[in-house]
N, C-alpha and C positions, 0 to 999 in steps of 0.2 A: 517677421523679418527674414530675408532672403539667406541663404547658407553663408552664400557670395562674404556679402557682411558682415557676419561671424566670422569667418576662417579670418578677414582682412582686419577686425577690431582688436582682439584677444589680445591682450598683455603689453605690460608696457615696463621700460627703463628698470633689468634686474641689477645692471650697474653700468654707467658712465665712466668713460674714461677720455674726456674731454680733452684732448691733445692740447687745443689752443686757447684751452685756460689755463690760468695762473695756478689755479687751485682745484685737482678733481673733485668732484662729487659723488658719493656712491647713492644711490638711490634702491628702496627696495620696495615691493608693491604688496599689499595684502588686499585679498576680493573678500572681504566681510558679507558679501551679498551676494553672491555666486551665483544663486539660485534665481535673481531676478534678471528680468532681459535688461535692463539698465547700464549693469553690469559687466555682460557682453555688449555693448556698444563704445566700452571705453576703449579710446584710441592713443597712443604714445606721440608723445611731443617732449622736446627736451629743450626746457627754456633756461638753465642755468650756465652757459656759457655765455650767450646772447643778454641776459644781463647786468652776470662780470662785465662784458665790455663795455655796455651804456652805461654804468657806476665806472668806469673806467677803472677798478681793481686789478690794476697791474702786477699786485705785488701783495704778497702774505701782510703787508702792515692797513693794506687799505679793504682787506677781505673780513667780514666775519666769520669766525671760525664755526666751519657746519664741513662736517666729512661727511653726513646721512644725514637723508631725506625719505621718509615713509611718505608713503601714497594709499591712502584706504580710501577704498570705494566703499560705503555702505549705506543702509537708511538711516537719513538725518534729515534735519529740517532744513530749510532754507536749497543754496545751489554748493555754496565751495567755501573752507574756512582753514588758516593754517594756523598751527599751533606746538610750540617745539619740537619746532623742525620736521611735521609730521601735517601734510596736508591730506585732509579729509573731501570726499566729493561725495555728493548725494547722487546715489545710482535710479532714486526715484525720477532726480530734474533729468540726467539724461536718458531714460527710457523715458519719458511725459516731451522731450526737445525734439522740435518737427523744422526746424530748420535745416540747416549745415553743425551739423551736431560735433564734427571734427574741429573746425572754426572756433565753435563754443566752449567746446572742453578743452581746445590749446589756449582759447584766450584765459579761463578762471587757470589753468598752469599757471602761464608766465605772471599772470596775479599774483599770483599766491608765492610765486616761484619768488617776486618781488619782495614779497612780504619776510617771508626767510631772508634774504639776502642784503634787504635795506636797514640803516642804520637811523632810528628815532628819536634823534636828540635825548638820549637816557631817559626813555615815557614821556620828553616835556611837548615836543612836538606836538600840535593838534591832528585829531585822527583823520579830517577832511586833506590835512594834506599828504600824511601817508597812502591814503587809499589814492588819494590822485596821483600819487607817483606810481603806483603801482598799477594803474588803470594806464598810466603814460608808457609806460613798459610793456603794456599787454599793447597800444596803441602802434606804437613802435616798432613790435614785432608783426603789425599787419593784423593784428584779430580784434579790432574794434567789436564791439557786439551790434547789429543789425540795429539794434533798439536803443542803442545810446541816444541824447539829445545831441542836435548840432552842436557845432562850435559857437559860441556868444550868447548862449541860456548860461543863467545861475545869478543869483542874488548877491553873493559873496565868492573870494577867489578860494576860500577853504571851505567850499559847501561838501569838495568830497568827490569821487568816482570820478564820474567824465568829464565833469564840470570843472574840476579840478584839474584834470588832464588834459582837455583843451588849452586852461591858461597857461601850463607849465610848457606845451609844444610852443603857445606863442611866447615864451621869455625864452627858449631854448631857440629860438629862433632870433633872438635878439642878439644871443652869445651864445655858440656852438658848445656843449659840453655843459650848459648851464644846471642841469639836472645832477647832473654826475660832481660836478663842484659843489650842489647844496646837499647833495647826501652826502659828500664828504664832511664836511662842515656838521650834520647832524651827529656826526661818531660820538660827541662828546655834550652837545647841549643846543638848543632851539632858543632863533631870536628871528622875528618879522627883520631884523634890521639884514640878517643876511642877503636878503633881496636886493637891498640897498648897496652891502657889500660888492656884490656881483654884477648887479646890472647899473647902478648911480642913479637908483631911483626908489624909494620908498616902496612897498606892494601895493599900497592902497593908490597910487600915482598909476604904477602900472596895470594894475584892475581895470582901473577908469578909460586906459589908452585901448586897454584890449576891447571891453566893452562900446568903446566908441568905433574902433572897426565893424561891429557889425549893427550899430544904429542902436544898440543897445542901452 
């Protein structure tokens, strides 16, 4: 890997102080894997103000309460996974990622970014549609992953990741802010009927509509 590279990768987010959030974030990074080039290729990207605004969190009653946020880079399996309030990233995927490797590590961020920040109907929510809101957020902020499926694949509208994310761009398209009203709505408990609430249409009605946009 070129110097260039290194000098431009190195370190990321020792604290935020988001002016045009409602709520700052402090963020602190630990390199668990120092010693791998992986490692050095992590790049900083700050997606927790960007989606306060898409949750529309205007205000300390509609925020979950997170003052820190850990970022460890280390060996682990899989790519990116958050877990109280402490997102994990595997420094193996990004030293093995032959892509646009900045693109890739800001998209599993604002993933993950999402993950901390959204609200799961108290566990009742199904996990295909957390992960889609969170994949809609990474979508949103422009870093779809190269390798997603199109828009109008998936068998069900809570299959999950993009599949999931695709349908929820097209209900938020139906009513501006539609995302950001069903997370509010999960703060406290999960029902299919919310769709219904929001848009005057059952999900399984609206699956059907989406799917039939693209011949599906």
């Amino acid at each position: 890997m070129d110097q260039k590279h290194l000098k431009n990768v190195l370190f990321f987010l020792l604290a935020l102080a988001a002016a045009h959030c409602a709520k700052a974030i402090n963020y602190v990074v630990s390199n668990n894997a120092e010693a791998s080039t992986g490692a050095a290729r992590f790049d900083k990207e700050i997606a927790a103000e960007f989606i306060q605004k898409l949750f529309q969190q205007n205000n300390s009653a509609d925020i979950k309460t997170v003052e820190e946020v850990g970022v460890i880079i280390e060996n682990i399996d899989g790519l990116a996974f958050a877990s109280n309030d402490i997102i994990h990233i595997s420094a193996g995927y990004i030293e093995k990622y032959r892509e646009d490797v900045k693109k890739e590590i800001a998209g599993l961020i604002y993933h993950e970014m999402a993950h901390i920040l959204q609200w799961d109907g108290n566990g009742k929510a199904p996990s295909g549609l957390t992960e889609g809101i969170a994949d809609f957020m990474r979508m949103k902020a422009g870093y779809a992953s190269d390798l997603w499926s199109p828009a109008g694949v998936g068998d069900q509208w809570d299959q999950g990741y993009e599949v999931t994310a695709h349908f929820l761009h097209y209900c938020d398209n139906l009513k501006n802010g539609f995302v950001a009203d069903l997370n509010k709505k999960l703060k406290t408990d999960y029902s299919e009927s919310y769709f219904n609430d929001l848009l005057g249409k059952p999900v399984a009605q609206l699956w059907s509509d989406y799917k039939a946009m693209y011949n599906n």
